[in-house]
KOLLUM-595824 format. One line per field, with one value per residue (C-alpha): residue in one letter; residue number from 1; y, x, z. Coordinates in Angstrom, 1 decimal, always signed. Layout:
aa [A:...]
i [NUM:...]
c2 [Y:...]
c1 [X:...]
c3 [Z:...]
END
This chain:
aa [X:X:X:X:X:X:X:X:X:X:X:X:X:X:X:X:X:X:X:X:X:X:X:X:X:X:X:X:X:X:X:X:X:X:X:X:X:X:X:X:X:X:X:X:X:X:X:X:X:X:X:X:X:X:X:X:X:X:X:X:X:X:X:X:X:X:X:X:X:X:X:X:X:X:X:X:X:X:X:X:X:X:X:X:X:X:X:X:X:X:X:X:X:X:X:X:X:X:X:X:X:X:X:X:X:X:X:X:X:X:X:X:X:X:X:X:X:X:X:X:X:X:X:X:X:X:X:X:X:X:X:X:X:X:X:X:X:X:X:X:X:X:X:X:X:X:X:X:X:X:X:X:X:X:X:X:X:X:X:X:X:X:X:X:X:X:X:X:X:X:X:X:X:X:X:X:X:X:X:X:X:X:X:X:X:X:X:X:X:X:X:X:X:X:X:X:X:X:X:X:X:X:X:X:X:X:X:X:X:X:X:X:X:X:X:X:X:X:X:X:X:X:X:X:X:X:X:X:X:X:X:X:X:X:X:X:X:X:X:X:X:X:X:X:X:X:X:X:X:X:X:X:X:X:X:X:X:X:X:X:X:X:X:X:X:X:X:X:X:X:X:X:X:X:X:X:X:X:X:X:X:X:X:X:X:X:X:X:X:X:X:X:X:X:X:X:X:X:X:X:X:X:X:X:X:X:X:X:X:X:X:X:X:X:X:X:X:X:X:X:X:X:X:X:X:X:X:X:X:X:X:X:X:X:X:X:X:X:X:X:X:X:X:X:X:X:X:X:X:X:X:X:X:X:X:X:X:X:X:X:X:X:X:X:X:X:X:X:X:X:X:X:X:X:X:X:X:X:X:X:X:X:X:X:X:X:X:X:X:X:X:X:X:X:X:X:X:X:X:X:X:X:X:X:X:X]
i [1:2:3:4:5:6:7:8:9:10:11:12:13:14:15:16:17:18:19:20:21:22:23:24:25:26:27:28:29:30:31:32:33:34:35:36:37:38:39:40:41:42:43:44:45:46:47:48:49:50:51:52:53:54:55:56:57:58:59:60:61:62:63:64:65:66:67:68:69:70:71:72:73:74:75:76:77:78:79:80:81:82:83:84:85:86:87:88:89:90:91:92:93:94:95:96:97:98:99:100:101:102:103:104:105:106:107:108:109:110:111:112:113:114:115:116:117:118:119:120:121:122:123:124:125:126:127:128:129:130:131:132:133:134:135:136:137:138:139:140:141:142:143:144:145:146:147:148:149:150:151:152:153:154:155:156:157:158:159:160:161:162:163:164:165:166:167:168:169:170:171:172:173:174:175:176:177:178:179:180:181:182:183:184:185:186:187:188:189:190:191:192:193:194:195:196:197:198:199:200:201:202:203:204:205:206:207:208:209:210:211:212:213:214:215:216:217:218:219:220:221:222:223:224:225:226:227:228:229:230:231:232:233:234:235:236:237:238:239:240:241:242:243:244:245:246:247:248:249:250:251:252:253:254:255:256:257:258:259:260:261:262:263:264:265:266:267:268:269:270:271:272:273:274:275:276:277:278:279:280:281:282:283:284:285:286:287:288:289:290:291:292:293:294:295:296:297:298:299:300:301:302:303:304:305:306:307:308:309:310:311:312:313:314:315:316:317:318:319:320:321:322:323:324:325:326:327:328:329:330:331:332:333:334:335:336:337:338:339:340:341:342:343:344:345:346:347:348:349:350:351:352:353:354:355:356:357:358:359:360:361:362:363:364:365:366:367:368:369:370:371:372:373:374:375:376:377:378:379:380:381:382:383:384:385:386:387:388:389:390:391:392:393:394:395:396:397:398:399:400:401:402:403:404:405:406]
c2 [+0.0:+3.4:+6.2:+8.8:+5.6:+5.3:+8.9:+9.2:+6.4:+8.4:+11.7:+12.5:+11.4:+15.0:+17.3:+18.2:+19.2:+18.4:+15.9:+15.7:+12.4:+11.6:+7.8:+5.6:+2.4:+0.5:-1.7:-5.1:-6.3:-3.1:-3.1:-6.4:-6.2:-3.2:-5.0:-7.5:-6.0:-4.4:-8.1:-9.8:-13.4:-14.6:-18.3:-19.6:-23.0:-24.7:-23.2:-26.5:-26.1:-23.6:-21.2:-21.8:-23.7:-21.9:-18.2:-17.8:-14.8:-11.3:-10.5:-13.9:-15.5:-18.6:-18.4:-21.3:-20.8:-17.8:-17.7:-14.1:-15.6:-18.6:-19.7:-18.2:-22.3:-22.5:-19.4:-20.3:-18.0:-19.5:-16.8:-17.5:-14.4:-14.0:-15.8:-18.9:-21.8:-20.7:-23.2:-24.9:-22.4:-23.1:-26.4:-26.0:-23.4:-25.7:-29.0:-26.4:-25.5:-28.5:-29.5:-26.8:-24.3:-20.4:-20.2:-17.3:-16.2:-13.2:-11.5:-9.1:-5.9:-6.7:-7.2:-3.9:-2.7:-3.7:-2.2:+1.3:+1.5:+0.5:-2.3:-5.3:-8.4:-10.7:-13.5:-11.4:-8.6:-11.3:-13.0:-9.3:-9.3:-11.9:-11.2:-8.3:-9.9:-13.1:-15.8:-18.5:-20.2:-19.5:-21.6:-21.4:-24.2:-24.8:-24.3:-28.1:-31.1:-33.9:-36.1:-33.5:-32.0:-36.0:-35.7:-32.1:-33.7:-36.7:-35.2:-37.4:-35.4:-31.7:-29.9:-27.0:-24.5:-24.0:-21.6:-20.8:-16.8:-14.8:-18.2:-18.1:-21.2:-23.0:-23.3:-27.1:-28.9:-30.8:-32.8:-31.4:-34.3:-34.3:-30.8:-31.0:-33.8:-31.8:-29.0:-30.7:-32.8:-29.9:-27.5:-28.1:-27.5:-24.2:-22.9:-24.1:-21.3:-21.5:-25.2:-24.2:-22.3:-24.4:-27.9:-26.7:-24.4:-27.2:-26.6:-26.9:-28.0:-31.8:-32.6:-32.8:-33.3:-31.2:-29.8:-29.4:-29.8:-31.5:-33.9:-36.3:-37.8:-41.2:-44.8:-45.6:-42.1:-39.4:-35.7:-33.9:-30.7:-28.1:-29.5:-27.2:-28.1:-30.0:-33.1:-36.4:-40.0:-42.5:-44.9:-48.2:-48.8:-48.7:-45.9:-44.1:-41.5:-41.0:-38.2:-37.2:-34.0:-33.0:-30.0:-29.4:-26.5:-27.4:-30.5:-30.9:-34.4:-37.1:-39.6:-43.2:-46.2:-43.7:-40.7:-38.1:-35.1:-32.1:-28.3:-27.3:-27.4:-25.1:-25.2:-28.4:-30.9:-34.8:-37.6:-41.0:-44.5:-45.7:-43.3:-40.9:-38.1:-36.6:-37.2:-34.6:-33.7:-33.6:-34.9:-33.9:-36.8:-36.0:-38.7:-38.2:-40.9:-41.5:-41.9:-38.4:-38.8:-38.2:-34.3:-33.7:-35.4:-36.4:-39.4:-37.8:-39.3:-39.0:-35.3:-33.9:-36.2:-35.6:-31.7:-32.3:-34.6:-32.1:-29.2:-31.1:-31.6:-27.9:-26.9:-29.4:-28.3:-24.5:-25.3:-27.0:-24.4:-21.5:-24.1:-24.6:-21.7:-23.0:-26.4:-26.4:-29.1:-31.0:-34.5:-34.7:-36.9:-35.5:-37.5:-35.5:-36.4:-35.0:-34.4:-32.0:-30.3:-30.9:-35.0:-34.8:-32.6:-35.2:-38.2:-36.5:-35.4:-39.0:-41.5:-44.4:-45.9:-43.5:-44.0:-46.3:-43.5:-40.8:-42.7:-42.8:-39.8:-37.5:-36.7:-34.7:-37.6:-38.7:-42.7:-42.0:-40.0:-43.1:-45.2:-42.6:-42.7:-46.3:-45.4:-42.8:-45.3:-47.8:-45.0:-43.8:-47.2:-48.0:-44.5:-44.6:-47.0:-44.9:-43.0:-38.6:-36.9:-37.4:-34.3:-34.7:-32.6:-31.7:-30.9:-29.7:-26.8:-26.5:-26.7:-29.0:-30.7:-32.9:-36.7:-37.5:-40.5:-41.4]
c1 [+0.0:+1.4:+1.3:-1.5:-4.2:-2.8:-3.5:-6.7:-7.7:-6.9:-8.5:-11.8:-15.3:-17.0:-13.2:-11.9:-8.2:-4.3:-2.8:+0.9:+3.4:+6.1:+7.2:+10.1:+11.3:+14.0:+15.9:+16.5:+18.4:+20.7:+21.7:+23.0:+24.9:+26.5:+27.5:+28.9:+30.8:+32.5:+33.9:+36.8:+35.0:+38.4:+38.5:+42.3:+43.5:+44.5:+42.5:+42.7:+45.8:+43.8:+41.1:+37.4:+34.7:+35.0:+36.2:+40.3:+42.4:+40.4:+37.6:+37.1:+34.1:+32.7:+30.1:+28.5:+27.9:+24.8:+22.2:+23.5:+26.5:+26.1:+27.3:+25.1:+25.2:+23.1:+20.3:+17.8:+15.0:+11.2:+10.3:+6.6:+5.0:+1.5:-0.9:-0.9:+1.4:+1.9:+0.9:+3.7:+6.5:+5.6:+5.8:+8.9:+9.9:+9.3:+11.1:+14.3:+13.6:+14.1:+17.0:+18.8:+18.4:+17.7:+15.0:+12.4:+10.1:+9.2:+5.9:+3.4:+4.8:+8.4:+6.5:+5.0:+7.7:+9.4:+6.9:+7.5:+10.5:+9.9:+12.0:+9.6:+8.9:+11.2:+13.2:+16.3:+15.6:+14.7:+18.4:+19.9:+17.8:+19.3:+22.6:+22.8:+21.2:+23.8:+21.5:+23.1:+20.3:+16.8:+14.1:+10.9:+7.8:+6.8:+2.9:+2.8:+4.0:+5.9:+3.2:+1.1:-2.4:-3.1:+0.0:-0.5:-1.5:+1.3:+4.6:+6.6:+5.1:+6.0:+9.0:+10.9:+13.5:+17.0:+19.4:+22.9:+22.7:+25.1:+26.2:+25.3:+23.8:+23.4:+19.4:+18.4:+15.1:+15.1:+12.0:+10.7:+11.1:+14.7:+15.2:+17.2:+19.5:+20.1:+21.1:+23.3:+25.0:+25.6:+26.6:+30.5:+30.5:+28.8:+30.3:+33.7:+35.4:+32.7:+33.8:+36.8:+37.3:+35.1:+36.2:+39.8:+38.9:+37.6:+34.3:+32.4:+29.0:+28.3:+31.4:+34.2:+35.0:+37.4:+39.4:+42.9:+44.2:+41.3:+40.9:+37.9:+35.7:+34.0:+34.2:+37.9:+39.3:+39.2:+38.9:+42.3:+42.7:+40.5:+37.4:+34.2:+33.4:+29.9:+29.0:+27.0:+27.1:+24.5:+23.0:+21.9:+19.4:+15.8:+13.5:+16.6:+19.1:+21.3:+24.0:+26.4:+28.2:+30.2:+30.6:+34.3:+36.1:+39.9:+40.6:+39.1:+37.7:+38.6:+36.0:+36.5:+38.9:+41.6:+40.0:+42.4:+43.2:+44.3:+44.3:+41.4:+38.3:+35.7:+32.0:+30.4:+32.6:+31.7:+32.8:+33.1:+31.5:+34.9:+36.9:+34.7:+37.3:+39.3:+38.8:+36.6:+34.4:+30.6:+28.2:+24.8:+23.1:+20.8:+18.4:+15.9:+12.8:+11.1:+11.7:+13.4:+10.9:+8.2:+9.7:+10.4:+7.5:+10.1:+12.6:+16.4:+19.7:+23.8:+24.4:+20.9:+19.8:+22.9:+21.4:+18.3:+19.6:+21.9:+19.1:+16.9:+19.7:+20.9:+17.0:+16.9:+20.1:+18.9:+16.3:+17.4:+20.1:+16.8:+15.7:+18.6:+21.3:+24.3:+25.0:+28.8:+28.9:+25.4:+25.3:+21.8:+19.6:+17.4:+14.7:+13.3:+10.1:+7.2:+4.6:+2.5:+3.6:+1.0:+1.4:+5.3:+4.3:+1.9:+4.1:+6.7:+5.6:+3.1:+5.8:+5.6:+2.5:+0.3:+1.1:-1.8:-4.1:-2.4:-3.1:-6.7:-7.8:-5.8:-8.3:-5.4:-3.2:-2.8:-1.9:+1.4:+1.7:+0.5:+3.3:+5.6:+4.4:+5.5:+8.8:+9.2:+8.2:+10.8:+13.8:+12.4:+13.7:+16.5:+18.4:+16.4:+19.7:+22.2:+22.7:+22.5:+19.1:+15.8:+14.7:+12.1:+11.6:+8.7:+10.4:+7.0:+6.6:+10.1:+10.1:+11.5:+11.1:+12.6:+11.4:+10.9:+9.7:+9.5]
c3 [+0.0:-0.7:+1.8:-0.2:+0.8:+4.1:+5.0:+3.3:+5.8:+8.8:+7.5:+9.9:+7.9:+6.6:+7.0:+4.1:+6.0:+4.4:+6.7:+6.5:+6.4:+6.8:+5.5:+6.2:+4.4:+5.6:+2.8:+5.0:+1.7:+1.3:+5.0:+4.8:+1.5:+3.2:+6.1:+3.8:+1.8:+4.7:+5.8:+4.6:+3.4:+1.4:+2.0:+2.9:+1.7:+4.9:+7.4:+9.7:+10.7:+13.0:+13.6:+15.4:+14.0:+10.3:+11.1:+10.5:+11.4:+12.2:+9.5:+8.2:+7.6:+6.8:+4.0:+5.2:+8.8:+8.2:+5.8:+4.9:+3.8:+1.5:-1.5:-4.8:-5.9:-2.6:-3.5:-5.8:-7.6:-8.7:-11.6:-12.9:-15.5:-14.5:-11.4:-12.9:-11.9:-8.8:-6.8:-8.8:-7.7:-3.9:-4.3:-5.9:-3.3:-0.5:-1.7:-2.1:+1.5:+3.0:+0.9:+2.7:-0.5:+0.3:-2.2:-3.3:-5.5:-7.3:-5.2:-6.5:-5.1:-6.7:-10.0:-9.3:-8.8:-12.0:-13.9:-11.9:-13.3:-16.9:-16.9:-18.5:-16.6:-19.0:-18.5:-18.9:-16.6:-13.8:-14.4:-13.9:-10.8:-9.8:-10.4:-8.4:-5.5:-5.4:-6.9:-8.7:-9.8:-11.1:-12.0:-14.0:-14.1:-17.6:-18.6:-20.1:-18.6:-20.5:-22.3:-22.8:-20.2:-19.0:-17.7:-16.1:-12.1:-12.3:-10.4:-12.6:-15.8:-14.6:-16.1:-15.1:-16.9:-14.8:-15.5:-14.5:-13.8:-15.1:-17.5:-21.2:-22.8:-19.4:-19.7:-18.6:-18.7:-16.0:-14.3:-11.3:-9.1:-9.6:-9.6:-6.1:-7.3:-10.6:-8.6:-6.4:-9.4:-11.6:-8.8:-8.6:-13.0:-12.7:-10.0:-10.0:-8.1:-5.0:-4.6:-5.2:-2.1:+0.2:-0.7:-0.2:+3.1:+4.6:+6.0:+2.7:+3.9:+3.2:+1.8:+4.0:+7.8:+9.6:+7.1:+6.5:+2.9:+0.9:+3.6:+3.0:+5.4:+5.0:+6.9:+6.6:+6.7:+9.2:+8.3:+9.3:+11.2:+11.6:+13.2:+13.0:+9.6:+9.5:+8.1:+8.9:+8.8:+7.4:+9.8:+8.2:+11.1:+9.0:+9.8:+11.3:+10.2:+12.7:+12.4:+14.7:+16.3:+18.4:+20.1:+21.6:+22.2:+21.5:+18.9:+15.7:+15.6:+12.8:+12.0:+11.1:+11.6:+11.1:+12.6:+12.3:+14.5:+13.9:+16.1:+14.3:+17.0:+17.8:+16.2:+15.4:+14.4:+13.4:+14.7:+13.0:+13.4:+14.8:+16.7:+18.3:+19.4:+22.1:+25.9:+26.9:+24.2:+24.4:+22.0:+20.9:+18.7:+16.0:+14.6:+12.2:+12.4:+9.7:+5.9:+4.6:+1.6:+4.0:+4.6:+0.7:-1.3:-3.7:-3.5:-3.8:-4.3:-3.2:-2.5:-2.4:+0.3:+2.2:+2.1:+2.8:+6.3:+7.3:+7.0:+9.5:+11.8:+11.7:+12.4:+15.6:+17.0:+16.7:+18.1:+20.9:+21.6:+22.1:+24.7:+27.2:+25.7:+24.8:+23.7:+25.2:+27.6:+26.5:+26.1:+24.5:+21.9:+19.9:+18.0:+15.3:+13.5:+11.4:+13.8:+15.8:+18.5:+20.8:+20.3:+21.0:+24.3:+25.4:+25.0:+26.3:+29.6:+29.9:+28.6:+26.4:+28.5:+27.2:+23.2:+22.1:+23.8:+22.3:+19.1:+19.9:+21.2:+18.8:+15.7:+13.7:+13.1:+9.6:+8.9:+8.3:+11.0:+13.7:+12.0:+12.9:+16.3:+16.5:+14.8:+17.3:+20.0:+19.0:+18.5:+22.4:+23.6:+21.8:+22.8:+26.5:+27.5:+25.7:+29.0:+27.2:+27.9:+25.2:+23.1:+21.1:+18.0:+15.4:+12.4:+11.2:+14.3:+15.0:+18.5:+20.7:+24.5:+26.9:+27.1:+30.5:+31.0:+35.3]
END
């Protein structure tokens, strides 16, 4: 709404009188690209031969450790030209969500906006919109679906358009239900000086471990120095995903038969299926219940999955640290699931006895959602024994609360 209608609302019924304004508009946007560009976010090769949990000497940052600061291979634009298919850009929207993408669309003002200034609503002058706001990626649904309008309602039919900005002759057709893999896959050939920096810096999210020089993580080979890097390990256990971190303040932590070292430490750093670390650190445990299809709607693969995994652990620990403050020093589990609030509350605070009733007298819960309950039950015990406290968390309300169960 402009400001003329706003005053006009507060002019007195049958008065005729000038009523003065004054408006102010405060660019969110703007102020952070200013405070950006005032920071020094070069990435060093070799960071893990120090530092704390992703930030180097004075004025370093790491990209990856705020959602002001990510990678444009990360930021991802829905453009749609007109009302229609938008139902189609927020589902599209939301599946990037919880793949860990920082994805938007183009709203009504903005197109208003655009149109203010004369510059038409094409596909070009959305790509330089893009480009001067840090977007690597944008993304348009297409009006017909492969095999023509029968086709229209079957998620496997829908197409979309995907474009490297700022990259000539990059455009892509790519099916929508493997849009988030696509990404994933074909960020590293885009983008080769992003991964550049955070492969070799060694904090790049989902890749590697630690850090030091390239070091890799995985079941035989522990990340070297540098710790605070982020990562997660697959569980085989079915209708679990457990991933694991560690919190500790002085030695990076190498994961693996050969878990490596290293003088790296600080931040959240993983540790490994075989050596789990240094004396003295503490560990928060993240464990997602349920099939990760269930979050997504789509079935992913490899990298994309990896993404989507670490997102819903990085939303449980955040939420868990606005519970209790600071996670230094916690020894915790945290269960995370898709389901309400209220039903995580009530088992929580009644215990396991009271499940089957629960299951009964709540009207709201979907079928899947009463499996989940008895995946949930089954996690309950088999980490009750582990000896850390129970969190419980609803990935859906993002809250969290204590399992107590006496």
């Amino acid at each position: 709404m402009g400001y003329d209608p706003l005053i006009r609302k507060l002019r007195i019924p049958g008065k005729q009188q000038r009523l003065g304004g004054v408006g102010v508009h405060i660019s969110i946007s703007k102020l952070v690209l200013l405070y950006k560009s005032t920071l020094n976010l070069s990435m060093k090769k070799g960071m893990g031969s120090g530092g704390m949990g992703g930030v180097g000497a004075v004025g370093e940052l790491e990209l990856a450790d705020a959602p002001f600061f990510t990678k444009a291979s990360d930021r991802v634009f829905i453009a749609g030209f007109g009302s229609d298919l938008l139902e189609s850009r927020i589902r599209i929207a939301r599946s990037l969500w919880m793949a860990g993408y920082y994805a938007d669309l183009l709203y009504e003002e903005e197109e208003r906006e655009m149109a203010l200034l004369d510059q038409p609503l094409t596909v070009e002058t959305v790509l330089g919109w893009c480009k001067e706001r840090g977007i690597g990626w944008l993304v348009i649904p297409r009006h017909r679906s492969v095999g023509g309008a029968r086709k229209d309602k079957e998620e496997g039919g829908r197409m979309v358009k995907v474009r490297a900005v700022g990259r000539k002759g990059t455009e892509e057709e790519v099916r929508e239900v493997e849009l988030v893999d696509w990404l994933g896959d074909h960020g590293e050939a885009f983008f080769p000086q992003e991964y550049h920096h955070y492969h070799h810096g060694g904090t790049h999210r989902g890749e590697h471990a630690g850090g030091g020089d390239h070091a890799p993580a995985g079941p035989n080979v522990g990340g070297g120095g540098g710790g605070g890097g982020v990562d997660a390990l697959i569980g085989s256990a079915p209708g679990l995903t457990p991933v694991h971190y560690d919190s500790n303040g002085s030695t990076g932590i190498g994961g693996g038969e050969m878990g490596g070292g290293g003088s790296g430490g600080g931040g959240w750093s993983i540790s490994g299926p075989g050596n789990v670390g240094s004396s003295g650190s503490q560990q928060v445990r993240v464990t997602v219940v349920g099939d990760m299809a269930r979050f997504t709607q789509q079935t992913t693969r490899g990298k994309a999955k990896h993404r989507q995994r670490q997102f819903l652990t990085d939303k449980a620990l955040a939420a868990l640290g606005r519970v209790i403050g600071s996670l230094s020093g916690v020894r915790a589990h945290v269960l995370a699931v898709d389901l309400p609030w209220s039903t995580l509350r009530n088992l929580a605070y009644r215990g396991l006895g009271s499940l089957e009733s629960i299951r009964k007298s709540d009207p709201g819960l979907t079928g899947p959602q009463r499996e989940l309950l008895g995946d949930l039950e089954k996690a309950v015990v088999k980490f009750s024994s582990t000896g850390p406290a129970i969190w419980l968390y609803s990935l859906r309300e993002d809250k969290c609360c204590l399992y107590d169960d006496v």
